[in-house]
C-alpha positions in Angstrom: 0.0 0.0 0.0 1.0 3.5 -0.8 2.1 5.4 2.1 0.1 7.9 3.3 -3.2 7.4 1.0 -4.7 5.1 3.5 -5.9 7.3 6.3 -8.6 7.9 8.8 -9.4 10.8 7.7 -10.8 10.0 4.3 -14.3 10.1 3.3 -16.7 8.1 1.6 -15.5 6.0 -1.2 -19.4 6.9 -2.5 -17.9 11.1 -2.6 -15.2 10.2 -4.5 -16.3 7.2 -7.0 -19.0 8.8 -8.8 -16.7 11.4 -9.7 -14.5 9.5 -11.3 -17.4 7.1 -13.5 -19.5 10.5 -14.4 -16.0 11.9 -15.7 -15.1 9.1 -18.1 -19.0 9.1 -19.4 -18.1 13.3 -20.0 -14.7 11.9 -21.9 -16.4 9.6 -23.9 -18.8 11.9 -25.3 -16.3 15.1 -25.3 -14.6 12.0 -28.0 -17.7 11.1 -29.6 -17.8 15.1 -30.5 -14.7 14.9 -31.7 -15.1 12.3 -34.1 -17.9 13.9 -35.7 -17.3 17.5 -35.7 -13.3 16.8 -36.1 -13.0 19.3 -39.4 -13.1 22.3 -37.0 -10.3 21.7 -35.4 -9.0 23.0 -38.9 -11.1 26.3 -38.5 -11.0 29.0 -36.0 -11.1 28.1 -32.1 -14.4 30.0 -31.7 -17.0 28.0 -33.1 -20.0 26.2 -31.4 -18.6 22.7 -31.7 -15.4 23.8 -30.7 -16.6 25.8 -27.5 -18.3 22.6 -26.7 -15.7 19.4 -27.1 -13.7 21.8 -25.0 -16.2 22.7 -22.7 -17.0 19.6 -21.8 -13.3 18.0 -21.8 -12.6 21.0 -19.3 -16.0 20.6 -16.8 -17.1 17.4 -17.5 -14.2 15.6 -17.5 -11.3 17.2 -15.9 -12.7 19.1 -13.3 -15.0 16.5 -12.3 -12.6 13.7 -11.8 -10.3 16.4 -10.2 -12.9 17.4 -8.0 -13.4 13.6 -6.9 -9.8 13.1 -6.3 -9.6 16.4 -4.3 -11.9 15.3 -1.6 -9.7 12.1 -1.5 -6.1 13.5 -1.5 -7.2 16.8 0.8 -7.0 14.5 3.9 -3.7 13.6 2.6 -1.8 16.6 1.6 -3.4 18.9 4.9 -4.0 15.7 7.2 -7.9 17.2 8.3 -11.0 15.2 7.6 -13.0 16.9 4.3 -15.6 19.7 5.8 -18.5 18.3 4.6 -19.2 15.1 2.4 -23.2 16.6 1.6 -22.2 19.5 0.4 -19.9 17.7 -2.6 -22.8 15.4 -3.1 -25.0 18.3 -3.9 -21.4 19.9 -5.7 -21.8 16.8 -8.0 -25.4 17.1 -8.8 -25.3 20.9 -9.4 -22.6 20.3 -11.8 -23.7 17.9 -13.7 -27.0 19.8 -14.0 -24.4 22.8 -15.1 -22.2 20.9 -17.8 -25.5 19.7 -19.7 -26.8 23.6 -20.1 -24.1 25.3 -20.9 -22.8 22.6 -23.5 -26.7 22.3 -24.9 -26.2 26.0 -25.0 -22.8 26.3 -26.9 -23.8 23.8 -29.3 -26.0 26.9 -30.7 -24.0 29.5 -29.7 -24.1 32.6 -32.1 -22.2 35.0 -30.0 -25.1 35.7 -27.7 -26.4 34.9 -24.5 -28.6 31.8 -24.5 -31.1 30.8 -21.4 -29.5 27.2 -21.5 -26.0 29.3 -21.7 -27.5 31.5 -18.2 -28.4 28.3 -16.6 -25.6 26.4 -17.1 -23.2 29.6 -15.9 -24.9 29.5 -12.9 -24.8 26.2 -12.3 -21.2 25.7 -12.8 -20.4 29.1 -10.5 -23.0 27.8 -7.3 -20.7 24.0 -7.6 -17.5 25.7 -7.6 -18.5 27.9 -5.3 -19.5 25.1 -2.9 -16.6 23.1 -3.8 -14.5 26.7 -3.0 -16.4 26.7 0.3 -15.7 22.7 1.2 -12.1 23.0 0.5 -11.1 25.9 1.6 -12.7 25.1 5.5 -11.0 22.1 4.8 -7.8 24.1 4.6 -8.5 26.1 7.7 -9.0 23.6 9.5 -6.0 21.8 8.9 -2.5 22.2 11.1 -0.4 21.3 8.4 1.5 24.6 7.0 2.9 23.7 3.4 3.4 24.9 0.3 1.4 22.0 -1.2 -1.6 23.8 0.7 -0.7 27.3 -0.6 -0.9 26.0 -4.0 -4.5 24.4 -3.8 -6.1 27.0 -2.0 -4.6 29.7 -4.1 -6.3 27.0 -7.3 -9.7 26.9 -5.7 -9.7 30.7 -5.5 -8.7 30.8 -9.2 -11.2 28.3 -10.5 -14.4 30.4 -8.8 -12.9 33.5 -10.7 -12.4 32.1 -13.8 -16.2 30.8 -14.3 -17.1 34.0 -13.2 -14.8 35.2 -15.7 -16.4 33.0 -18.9 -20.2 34.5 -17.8 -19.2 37.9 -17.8 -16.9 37.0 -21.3 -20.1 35.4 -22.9 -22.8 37.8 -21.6 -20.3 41.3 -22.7 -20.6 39.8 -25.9 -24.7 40.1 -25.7 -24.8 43.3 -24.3 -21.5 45.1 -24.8 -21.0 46.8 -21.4 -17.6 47.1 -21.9 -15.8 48.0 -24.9 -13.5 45.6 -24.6 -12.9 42.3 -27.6 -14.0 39.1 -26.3 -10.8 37.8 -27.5 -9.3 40.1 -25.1 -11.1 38.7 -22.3 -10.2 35.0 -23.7 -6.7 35.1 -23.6 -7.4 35.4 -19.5 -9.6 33.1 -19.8 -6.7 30.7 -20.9 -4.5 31.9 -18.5 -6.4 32.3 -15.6 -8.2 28.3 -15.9 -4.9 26.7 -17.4 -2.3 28.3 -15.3 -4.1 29.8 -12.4 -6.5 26.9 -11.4 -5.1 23.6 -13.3 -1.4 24.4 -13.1 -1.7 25.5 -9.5 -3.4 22.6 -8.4 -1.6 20.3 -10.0 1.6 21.6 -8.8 0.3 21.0 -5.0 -1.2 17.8 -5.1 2.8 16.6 -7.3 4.7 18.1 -4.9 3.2 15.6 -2.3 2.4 12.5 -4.4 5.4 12.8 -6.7 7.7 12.0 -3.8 5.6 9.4 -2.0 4.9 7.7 -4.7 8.5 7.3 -6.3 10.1 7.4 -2.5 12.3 10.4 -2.9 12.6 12.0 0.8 14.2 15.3 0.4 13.2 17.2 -2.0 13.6 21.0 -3.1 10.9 22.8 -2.0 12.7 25.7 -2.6 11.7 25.5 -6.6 7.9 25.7 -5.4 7.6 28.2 -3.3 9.4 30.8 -6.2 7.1 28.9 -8.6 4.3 29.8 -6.9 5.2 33.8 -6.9 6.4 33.4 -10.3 2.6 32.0 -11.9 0.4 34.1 -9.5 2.2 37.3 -10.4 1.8 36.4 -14.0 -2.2 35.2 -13.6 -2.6 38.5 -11.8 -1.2 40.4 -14.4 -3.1 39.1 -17.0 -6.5 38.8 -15.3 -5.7 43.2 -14.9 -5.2 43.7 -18.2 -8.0 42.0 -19.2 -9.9 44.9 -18.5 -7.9 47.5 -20.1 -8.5 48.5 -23.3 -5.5 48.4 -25.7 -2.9 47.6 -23.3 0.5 47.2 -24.0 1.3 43.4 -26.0 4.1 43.8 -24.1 3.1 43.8 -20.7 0.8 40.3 -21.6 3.9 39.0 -22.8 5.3 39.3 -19.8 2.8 38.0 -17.6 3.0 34.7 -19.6 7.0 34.7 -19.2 6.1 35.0 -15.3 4.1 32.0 -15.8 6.4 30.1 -17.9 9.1 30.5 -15.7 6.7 29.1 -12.9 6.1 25.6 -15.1 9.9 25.6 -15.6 11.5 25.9 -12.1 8.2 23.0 -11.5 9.5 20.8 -14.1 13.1 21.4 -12.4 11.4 20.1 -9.7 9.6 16.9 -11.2 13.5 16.2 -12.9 15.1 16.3 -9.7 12.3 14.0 -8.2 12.9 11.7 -10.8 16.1 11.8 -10.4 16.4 11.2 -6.6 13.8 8.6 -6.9 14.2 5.2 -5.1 11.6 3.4 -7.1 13.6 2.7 -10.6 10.7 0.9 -12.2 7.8 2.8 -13.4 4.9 1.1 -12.5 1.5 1.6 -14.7 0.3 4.0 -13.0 3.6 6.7 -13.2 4.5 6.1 -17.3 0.9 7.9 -18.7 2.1 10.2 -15.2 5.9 10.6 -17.0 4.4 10.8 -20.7 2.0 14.3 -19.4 4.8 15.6 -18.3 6.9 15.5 -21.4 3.9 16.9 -23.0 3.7 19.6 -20.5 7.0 20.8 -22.2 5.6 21.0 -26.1 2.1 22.4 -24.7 4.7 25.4 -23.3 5.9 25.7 -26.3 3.2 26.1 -28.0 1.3 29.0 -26.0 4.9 31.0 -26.8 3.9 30.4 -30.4 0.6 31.3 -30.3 1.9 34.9 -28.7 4.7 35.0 -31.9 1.5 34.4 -34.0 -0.1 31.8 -36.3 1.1 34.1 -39.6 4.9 33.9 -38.9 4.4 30.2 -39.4 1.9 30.0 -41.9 -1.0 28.7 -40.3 -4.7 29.6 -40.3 -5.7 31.8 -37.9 -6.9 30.4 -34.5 -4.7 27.1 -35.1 -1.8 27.4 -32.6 -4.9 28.3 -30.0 -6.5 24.9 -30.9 -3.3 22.6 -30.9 -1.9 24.7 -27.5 -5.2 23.5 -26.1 -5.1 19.5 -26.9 -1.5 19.6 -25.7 -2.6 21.2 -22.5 -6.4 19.8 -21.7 -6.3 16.2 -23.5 -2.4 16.2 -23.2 -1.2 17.2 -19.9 -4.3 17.4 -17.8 -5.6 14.5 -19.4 -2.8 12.1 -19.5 -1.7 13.3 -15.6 -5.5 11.8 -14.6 -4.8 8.5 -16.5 -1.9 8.1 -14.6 -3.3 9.0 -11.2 -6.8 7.1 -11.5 -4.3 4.1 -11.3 -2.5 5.5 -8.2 -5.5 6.6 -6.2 -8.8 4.8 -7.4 -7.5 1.2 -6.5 -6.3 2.0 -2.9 -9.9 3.8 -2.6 -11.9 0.6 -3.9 -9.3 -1.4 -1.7 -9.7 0.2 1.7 -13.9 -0.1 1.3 -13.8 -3.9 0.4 -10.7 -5.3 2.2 -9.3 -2.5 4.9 -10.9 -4.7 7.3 -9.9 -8.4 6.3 -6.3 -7.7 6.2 -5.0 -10.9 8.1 -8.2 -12.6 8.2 -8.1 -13.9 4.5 -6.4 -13.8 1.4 -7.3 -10.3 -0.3 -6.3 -8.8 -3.7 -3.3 -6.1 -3.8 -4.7 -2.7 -5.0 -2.7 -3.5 -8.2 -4.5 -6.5 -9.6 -8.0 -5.1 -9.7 -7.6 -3.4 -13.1 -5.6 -4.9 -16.2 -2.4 -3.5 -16.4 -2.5 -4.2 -20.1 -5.1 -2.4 -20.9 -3.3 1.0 -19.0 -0.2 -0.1 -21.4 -2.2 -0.3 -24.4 -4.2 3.2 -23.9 -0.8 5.1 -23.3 0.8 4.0 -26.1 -2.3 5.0 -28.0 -2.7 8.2 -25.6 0.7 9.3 -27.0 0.0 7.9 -31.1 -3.3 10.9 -30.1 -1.4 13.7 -29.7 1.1 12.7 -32.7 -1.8 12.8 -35.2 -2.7 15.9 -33.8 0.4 17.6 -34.0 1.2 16.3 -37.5 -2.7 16.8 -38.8 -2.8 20.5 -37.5 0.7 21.8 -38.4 0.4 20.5 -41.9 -3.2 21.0 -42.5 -4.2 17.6 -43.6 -7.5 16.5 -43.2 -7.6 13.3 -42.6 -4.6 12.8 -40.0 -6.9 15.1 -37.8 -9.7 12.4 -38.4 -7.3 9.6 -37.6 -6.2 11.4 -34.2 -10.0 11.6 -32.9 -10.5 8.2 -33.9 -7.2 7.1 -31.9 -8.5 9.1 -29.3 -12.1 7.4 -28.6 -10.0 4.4 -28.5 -8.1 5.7 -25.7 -10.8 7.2 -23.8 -13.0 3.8 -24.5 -10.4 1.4 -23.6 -9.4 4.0 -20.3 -13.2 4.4 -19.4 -13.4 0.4 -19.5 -10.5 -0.1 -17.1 -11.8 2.3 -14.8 -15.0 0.5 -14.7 -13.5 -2.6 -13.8 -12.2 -0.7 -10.8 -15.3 1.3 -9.7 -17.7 -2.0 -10.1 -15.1 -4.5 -8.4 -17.0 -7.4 -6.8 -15.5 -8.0 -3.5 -13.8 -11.4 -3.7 -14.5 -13.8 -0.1 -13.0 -17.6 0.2 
């Protein structure tokens, strides 16, 4: 067993689990989008079908597992019992509720505010808002003082500004109260979900499970804490000039440096983890883990290049924007859940079936209750994903972009399957 993931403060596995099975049903049909509408990832990122494979990739699929696996690792990373397991159940039922509008609503999105749009916004602000509130009590009431906690309190704070954010974005475009260019307001849109909520929060919860789970006991800690400065002064930056008109480029450029320098002293971090580490052999769970990361690294380089512009390199407009998003939603944050559902679903199925029969009987290890093959099998296809994509989009050609979704609902299905396997485990007796 994984140090530290069994503890007595953890909740329900029925908090965490449904998180996890009503995110793979959002990735499946997030895929199933993507199959059939998979042409406009050749046209501009602002159309309805775009809006909504990434709409639902971002809420009903990444935050959703995320906000499963939160109320799991919290205990772990501030050692305090989770403030109140109601309040995510009606978290999960208010979002769900939330994704379904506002994706019904972008699907006919003409640039104007919809009534599904409205009550899907609101939706998605009340759960984050209670998931802001059941976290962050969490946090205060924990005695642990780290800079894991900084970083995923400072996330939740983030993620209840940035759906605010995208309802104001959607509704100025309706009824103009600021003369300000909704791609103006999108570009801190980007920043403030991707860099303020996501990167943040995935930065705290690594800096904690990166170690335990490859054994490494000193670490340098010292790289975070200037990390963190480094991407809130740049997320601050940008959210401020989002609502000046005609600001300096300049000055956005720099808040992204800020940022960038952030990911960088972070993968420093992750290197010298690696490095240190104790446990030589990747297990399943750690290579889809070690493959985000890499892609981590091109999905970087790719927001610089979408700042130089899609011109100097000859590509449609709005195309660097679209392939800087797969390599940071379905690349990183994607392929970083693939490899923790394998670190942090099985011991949660585990401890409710067979916490309490350890030397009574025979029980399974955490590890042989999903196929290992099948986690092999939807990495290698993962990374053959993001290839087509990268070839198909650079190049223009139609087709490889066709083969890429295609590779990707096989991932998704074959990922989704194994997870099922795991979340309906029959408890095995003698």
């Amino acid at each position: 067993m994984e140090a530290g993931l069994s503890t007595k403060n953890a909740p329900s596995v029925w908090v965490v689990v449904p998180h996890f099975l009503i995110g793979a049903i959002g990735l499946l049909i997030a895929s199933v989008f993507s199959v059939v509408h998979y042409d406009h990832f050749l046209g501009y990122h602002i159309t309805p079908e775009i809006l909504s494979i990434t709409h639902l990739m971002i809420l009903g699929w990444v935050i959703m597992v995320i906000f499963g696996a939160l109320y799991q690792l919290i205990p772990v990373v501030m050692e305090v019992k989770l403030y109140s397991e109601k309040l995510a159940y009606a978290t999960l039922v208010i979002m769900v509720f939330g994704v379904f509008f506002l994706v019904s609503g972008f699907l006919k999105f003409d640039f104007k505010f919809t009534h599904n749009i409205a009550m899907g916004g609101t939706f998605i602000i009340i759960a984050v808002l209670l998931f802001a509130i059941n976290t962050l009590k969490s946090a205060a009431a924990s005695p642990k003082k780290s800079i894991s906690r900084l970083y995923i309190i400072a996330s939740g704070l983030y993620l209840l500004l940035n759906v605010s954010l995208g309802l104001f974005m959607v509704m100025n475009m309706s009824y103009h109260w600021l003369p300000i260019a909704h791609t103006q307001f999108l570009k801190t849109h980007l920043v403030v979900g991707l860099a303020g909520w996501f990167l943040m929060l995935i930065i705290g919860v690594a800096a904690r499970l990166m170690p335990m789970f490859l054994i490494v006991h000193k670490t340098r800690e010292d790289l975070l804490k200037k990390g963190f400065y480094l991407i809130n002064a740049g997320v601050l930056m940008a959210f401020v000039l989002a609502w000046i008109p005609n600001y300096p480029t300049l000055l956005f450029a720099l808040s992204l440096l800020l940022v960038l320098a952030g990911v960088i002293l972070f993968l420093w971090f992750n290197y010298d983890v690696f490095s240190k580490r104790m446990r030589k052999k990747l297990d399943a769970g750690m290579k889809p883990t070690a493959v985000a990361l890499s892609i981590l690294a091109l999905a970087t380089l790719a927001f610089i290049a979408v700042y130089i512009g899609d011109a100097f390199f000859g590509l449609p407009a709005g195309r660097l924007e679209i392939l800087a998003g797969i390599l940071m939603i379905y690349g990183f944050f994607t392929g970083l859940i693939f490899g923790q559902t394998y670190k942090t679903l099985p011991f949660i199925i585990w401890l409710f079936y067979y916490q309490k029969l350890v030397g009574k009987q025979k029980t399974p290890l955490p590890g042989q209750m999903y196929n290992s093959k099948l986690v092999n099998l939807h990495t290698y296809s993962f990374v053959v994903t993001i290839l087509l994509f990268i070839i198909g989009l650079l190049f223009s050609i139609k087709y490889v972009v066709l083969a890429a979704t295609l590779v990707m609902l096989f991932t998704n299905t074959v990922y989704a399957i194994n997870a099922s396997k795991l979340i309906f485990h029959k408890k095995q007796t003698k």
